[in-house]
C-alpha positions as CSV (number, residue, x, y, z in Angstrom):
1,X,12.3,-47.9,-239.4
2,X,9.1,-45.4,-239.0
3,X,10.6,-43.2,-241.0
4,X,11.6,-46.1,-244.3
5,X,7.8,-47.3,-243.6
6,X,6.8,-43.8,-244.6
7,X,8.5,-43.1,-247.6
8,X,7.8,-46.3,-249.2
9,X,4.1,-45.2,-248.3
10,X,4.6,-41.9,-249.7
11,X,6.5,-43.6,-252.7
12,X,3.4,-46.0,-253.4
13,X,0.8,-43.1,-253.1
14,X,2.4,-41.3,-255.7
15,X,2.6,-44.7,-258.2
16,X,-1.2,-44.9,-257.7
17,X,-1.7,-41.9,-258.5
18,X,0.0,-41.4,-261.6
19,X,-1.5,-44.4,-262.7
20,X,-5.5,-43.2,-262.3
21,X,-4.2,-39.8,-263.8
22,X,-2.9,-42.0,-266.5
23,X,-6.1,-44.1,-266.9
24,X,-8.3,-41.2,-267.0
25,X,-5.9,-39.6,-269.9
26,X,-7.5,-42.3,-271.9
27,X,-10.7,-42.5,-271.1
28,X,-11.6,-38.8,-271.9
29,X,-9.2,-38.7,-274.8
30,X,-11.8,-38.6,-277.6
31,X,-10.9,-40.9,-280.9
32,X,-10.8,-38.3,-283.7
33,X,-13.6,-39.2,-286.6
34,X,-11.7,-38.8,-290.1
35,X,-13.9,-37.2,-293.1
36,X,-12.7,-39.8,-296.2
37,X,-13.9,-38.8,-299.6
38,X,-14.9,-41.4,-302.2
39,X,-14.2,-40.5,-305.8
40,X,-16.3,-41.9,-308.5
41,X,-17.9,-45.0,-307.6
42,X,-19.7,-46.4,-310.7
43,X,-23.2,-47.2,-310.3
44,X,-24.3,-48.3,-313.5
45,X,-28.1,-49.5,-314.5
46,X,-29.6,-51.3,-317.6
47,X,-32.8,-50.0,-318.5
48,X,-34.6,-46.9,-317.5
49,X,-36.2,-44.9,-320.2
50,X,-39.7,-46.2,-319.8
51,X,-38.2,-49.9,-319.7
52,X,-37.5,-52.1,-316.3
53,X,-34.4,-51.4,-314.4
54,X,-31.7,-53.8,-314.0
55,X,-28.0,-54.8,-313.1
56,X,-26.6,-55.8,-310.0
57,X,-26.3,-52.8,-307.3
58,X,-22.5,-51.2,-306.1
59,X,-22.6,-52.6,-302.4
60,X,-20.2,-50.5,-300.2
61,X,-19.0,-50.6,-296.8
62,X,-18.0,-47.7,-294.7
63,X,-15.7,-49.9,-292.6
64,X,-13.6,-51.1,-295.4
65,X,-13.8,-48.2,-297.1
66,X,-14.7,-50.0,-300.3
67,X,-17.3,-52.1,-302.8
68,X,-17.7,-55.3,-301.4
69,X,-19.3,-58.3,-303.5
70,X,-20.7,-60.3,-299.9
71,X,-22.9,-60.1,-297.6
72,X,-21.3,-57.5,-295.6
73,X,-22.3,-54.4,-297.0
74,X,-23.6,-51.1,-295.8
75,X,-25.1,-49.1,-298.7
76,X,-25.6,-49.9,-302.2
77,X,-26.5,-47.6,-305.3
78,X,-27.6,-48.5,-308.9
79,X,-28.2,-45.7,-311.3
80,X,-29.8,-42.9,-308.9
81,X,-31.3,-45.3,-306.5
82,X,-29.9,-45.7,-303.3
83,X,-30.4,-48.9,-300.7
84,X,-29.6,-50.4,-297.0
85,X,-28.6,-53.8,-295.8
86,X,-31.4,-53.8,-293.4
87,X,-34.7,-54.5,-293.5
88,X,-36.4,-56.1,-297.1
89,X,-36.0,-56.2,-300.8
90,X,-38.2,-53.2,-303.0
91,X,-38.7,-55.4,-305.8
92,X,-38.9,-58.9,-304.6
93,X,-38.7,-59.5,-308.4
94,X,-35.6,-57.6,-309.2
95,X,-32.4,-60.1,-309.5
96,X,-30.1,-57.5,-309.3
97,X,-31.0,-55.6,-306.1
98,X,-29.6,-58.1,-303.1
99,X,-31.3,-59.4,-300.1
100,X,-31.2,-57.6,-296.6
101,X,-29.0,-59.7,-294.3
102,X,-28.0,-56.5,-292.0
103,X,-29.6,-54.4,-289.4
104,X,-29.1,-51.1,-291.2
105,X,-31.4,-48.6,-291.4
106,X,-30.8,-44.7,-292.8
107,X,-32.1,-41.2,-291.1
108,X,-31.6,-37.9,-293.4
109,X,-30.4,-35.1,-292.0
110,X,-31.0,-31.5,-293.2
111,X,-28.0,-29.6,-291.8
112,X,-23.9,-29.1,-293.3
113,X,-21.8,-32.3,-292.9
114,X,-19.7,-30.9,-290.8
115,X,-22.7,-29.9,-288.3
116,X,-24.1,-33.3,-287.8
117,X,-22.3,-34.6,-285.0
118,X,-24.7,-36.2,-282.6
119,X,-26.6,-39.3,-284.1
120,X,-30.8,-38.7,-284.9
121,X,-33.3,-40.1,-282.8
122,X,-33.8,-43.9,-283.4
123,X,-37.3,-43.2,-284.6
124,X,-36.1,-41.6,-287.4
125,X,-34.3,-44.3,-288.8
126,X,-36.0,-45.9,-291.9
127,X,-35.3,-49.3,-293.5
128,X,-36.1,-50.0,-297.0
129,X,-39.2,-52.2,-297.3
130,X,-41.6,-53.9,-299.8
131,X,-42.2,-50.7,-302.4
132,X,-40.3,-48.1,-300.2
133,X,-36.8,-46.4,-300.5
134,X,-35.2,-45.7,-297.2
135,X,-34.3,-42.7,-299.3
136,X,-36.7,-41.8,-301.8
137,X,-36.3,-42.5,-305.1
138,X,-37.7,-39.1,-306.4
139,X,-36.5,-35.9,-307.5
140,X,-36.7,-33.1,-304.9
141,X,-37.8,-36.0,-301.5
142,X,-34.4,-37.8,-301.3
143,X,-30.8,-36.7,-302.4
144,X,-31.0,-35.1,-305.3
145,X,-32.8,-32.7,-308.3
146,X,-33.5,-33.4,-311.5
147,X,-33.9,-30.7,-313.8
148,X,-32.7,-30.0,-317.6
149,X,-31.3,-34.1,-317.7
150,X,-29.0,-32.8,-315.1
151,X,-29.3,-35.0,-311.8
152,X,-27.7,-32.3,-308.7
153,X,-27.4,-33.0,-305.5
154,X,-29.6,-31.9,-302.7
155,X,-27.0,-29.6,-300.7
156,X,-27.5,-29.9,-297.3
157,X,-28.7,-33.3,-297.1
158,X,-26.6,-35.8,-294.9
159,X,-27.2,-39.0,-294.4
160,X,-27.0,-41.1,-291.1
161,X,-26.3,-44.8,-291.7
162,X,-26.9,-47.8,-288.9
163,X,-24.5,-49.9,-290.4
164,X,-24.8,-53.6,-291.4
165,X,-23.4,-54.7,-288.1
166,X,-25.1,-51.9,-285.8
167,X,-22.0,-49.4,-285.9
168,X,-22.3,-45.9,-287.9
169,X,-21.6,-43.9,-290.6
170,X,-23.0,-40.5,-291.9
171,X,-22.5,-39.7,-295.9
172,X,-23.3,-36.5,-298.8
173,X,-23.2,-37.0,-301.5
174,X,-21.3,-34.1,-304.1
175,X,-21.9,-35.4,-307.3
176,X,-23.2,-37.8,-309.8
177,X,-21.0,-37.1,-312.9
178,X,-17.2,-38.6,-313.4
179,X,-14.5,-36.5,-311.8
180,X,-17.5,-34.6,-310.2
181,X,-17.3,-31.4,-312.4
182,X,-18.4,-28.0,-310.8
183,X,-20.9,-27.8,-313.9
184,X,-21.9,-30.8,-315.5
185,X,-23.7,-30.9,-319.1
186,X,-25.7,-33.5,-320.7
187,X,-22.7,-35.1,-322.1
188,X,-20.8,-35.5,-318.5
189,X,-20.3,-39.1,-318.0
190,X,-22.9,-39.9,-315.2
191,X,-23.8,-42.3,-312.2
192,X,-20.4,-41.8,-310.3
193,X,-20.6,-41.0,-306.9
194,X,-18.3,-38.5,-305.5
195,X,-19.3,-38.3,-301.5
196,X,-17.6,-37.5,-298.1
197,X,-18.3,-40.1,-295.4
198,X,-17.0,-40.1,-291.7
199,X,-17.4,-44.1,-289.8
200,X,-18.0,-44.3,-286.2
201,X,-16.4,-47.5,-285.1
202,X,-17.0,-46.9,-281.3
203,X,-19.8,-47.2,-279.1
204,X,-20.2,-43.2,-279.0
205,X,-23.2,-41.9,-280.2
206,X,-21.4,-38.8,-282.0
207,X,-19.0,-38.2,-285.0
């Protein structure tokens, strides 16, 4: 009888055990962040030139991997400008740029993609605001240069995104130009956005 008493006790030991090495598997079993590239995305403007800029803005969202027409977007580009869904309108009297209904906000990064792996301190997050760019709208301060009508990127320049909804996302951008070519020329078709992006989904507070 003891000796039943103990092996079922021995038995039930082991069962725990391999359960809480079971449940630990999982809860140190990182979920891997996939790079996704985004070929051009057309961000087209009216205007420019010396005249007002207008046209709707390209809303995308980093969780569907896609332009969205609601509410629920993440970033948004128009010609070489780029904007967040969180905090308030540049142009209060533009009809195309949309309203902030999110709690986004954007830090940049100087550093390789790949490198940037921990989010940036929450006080250098920046939401667009009345006459302000999250990311500037200048050659040489946000992402890229402008030199000999050719608009480049800024290498090394990342960009951490709080999403709409609070989650994350971290962006760079390669090039401006239709089917992003190594050497564009003043005839390459232009404001489509070639960039890698990698979405944190989790609560983690790395990539």
């Amino acid at each position: 009888m003891k000796t039943n008493f103990l092996k079922l006790s021995l038995l039930a030991l082991v069962l725990f055990t391999a359960s809480c090495s079971s449940d630990d598997d999982k809860d140190t079993t990182p979920e891997v962040v996939v790079t996704t590239p985004v070929k051009d995305l057309y961000a087209p403007q009216s205007g420019g030139q010396g005249q007002p800029i207008t046209g709707d803005y390209t809303k995308f969202s980093f969780s569907e991997n896609k332009v969205v027409t609601g509410d629920k977007w993440d970033v948004a580009f128009r010609g070489t400008f780029i904007i967040v869904n969180g905090g308030a309108k540049v142009n209060v009297d533009d009809a195309g740029e949309p309203a902030r209904t999110g709690s986004g906000a954007i830090s940049i990064v100087s550093n390789a993609f790949g490198a940037v792996t921990a989010f940036p301190a929450a006080s250098t997050f920046k939401q667009d605001a009345a006459t302000v760019y999250s990311i500037p709208a200048v050659s040489g301060q946000g992402w890229y240069n402008y030199a000999n009508t050719i608009i480049s990127p800024i290498a090394g320049k990342v960009f951490v995104v709080k999403t709409h909804d609070g989650k994350y996302a971290k962006f760079e951008i390669l090039s401006y130009y239709k089917g992003a070519p190594a050497t564009p020329t003043a005839e390459s078709a232009s404001r489509y956005y070639t960039f890698n992006f990698a979405y944190q989904a989790n609560s983690t507070t790395t990539f």
